[in-house]
N, C-alpha and C positions, 0 to 999 in steps of 0.2 A: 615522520611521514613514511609509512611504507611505499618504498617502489616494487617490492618484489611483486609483479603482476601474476605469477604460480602461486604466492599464497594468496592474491583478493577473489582469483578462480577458485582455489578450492573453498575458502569461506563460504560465496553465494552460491556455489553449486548444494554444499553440506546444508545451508539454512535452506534453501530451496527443497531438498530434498527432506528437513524434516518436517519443515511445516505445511509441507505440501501432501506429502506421500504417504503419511504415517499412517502403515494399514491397522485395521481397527479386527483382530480376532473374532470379535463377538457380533459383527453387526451383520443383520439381518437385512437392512437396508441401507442404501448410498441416497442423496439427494443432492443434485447440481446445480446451482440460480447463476446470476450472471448481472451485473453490475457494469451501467456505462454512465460514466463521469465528463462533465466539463468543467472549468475552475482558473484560477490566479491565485497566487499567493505573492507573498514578499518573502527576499531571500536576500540575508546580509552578513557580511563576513568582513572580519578589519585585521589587516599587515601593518608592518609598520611605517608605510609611508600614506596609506591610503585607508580608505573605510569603501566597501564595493555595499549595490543597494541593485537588485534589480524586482521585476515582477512579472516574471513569468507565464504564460498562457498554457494551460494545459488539457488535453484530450486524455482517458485511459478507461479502461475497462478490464474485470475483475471475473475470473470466474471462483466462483465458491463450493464448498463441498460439506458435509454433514453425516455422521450414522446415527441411525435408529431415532432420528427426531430429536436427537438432544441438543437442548440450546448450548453447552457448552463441550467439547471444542466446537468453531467454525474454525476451517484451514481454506484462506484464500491467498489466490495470486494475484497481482495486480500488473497488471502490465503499462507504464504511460510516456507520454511523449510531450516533451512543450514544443509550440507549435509557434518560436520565434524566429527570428536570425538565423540561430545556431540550434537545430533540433537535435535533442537529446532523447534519449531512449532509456526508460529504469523501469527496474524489478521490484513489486514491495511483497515477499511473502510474509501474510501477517495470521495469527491466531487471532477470534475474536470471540466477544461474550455478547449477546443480545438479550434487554430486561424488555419487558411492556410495560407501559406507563397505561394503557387506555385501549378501548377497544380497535383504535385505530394506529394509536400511537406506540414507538418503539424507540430503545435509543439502545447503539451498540458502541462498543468501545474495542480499540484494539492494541496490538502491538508486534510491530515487525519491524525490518532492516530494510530500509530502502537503499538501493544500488544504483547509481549511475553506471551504465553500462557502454553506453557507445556516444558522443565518440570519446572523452576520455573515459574515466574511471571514478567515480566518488562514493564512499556508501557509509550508512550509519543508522543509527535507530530512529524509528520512527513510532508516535504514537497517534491514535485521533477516536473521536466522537461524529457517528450518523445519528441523526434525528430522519425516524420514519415517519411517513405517511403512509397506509394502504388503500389503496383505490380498488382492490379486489387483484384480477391477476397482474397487476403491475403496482410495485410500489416506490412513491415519491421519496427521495432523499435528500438533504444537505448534511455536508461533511465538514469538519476542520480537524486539521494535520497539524502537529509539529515535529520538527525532528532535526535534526545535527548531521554535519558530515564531518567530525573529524581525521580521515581515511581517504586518500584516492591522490591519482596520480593529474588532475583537473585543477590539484587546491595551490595557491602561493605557498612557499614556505611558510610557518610559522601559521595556518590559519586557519582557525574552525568557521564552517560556514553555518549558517541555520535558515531555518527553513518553517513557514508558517502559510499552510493553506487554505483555501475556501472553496469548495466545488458544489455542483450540484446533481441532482441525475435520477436514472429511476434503477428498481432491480426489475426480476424476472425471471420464471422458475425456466428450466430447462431442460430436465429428466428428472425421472427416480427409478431406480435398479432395486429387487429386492420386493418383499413382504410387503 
């Protein structure tokens, strides 16, 4: 279990900054959307005295980024909160690919490092699937997550936690810079 809390800082600052910032030489245009999420999942992790089971409630919202119209890369952030007991605050910077199934429909897939950030520490990879809807300038979503926290100063000894979500939500364009 890493304690050094100087290396889980520089880790989510470095993936933050690359899957975030990565400026693009060639692009003529930027384009911004923005993503807000509501959802639950189940989160379970076993020590050796005990097996822990919870299910979580969560609020986040995501802003997204794009050059020159290409559907791949998307570099987004996700910012979210479970809104229990014990509110928690985590980072997911994710890369993502989006295909068209139909003139309405869309399904994108990603992959990032989710971080618990405050109040302890736990972070690990994460992957998941949107299934779109477009309704014209807003469009419909549901999502599911999975991902691992092998890492953080939150975990019992000895425990990997996992993690399985379900949200739902809309996007929404926000600007475009550029040609």
């Amino acid at each position: 279990m890493y304690k050094n809390v100087q290396l889980k800082r520089i880790i989510i600052v470095s993936t933050l900054m690359i899957c975030v910032y990565i400026p693009s030489a060639h692009a003529q245009s930027v384009t911004f959307s923005g993503r807000l999420n509501a959802g639950t999942g189940i989160t379970t992790g076993k020590t050796d005295e005990n097996h822990v089971r919870r299910s979580p409630s969560f609020l986040s919202a995501e802003l997204r980024t794009f050059f020159d119209d290409d559907v791949f890369p998307v570099y987004s952030l996700e910012i979210l909160s479970e809104i229990e007991s014990r509110t928690t605050l985590g980072i997911v910077p994710k890369i993502e690919y989006t295909g068209s199934i139909g003139d309405n429909l869309a399904v994108t897939v990603y992959g990032g490092i989710h971080s618990k950030v405050a109040p302890m520490t736990m972070f690990g990879p994460e992957i998941g699937v949107y299934l779109h809807m477009d309704l014209g300038k807003i469009v419909i979503h549901f999502k599911i997550s999975m991902g691992i926290f092998p890492w953080g100063d939150d975990l019992p000894d000895g425990t990997t936690l996992t993690k399985i979500d379900f949200s739902t939500g809309f996007s929404f364009p926000i600007t475009r810079y550029g040609q």
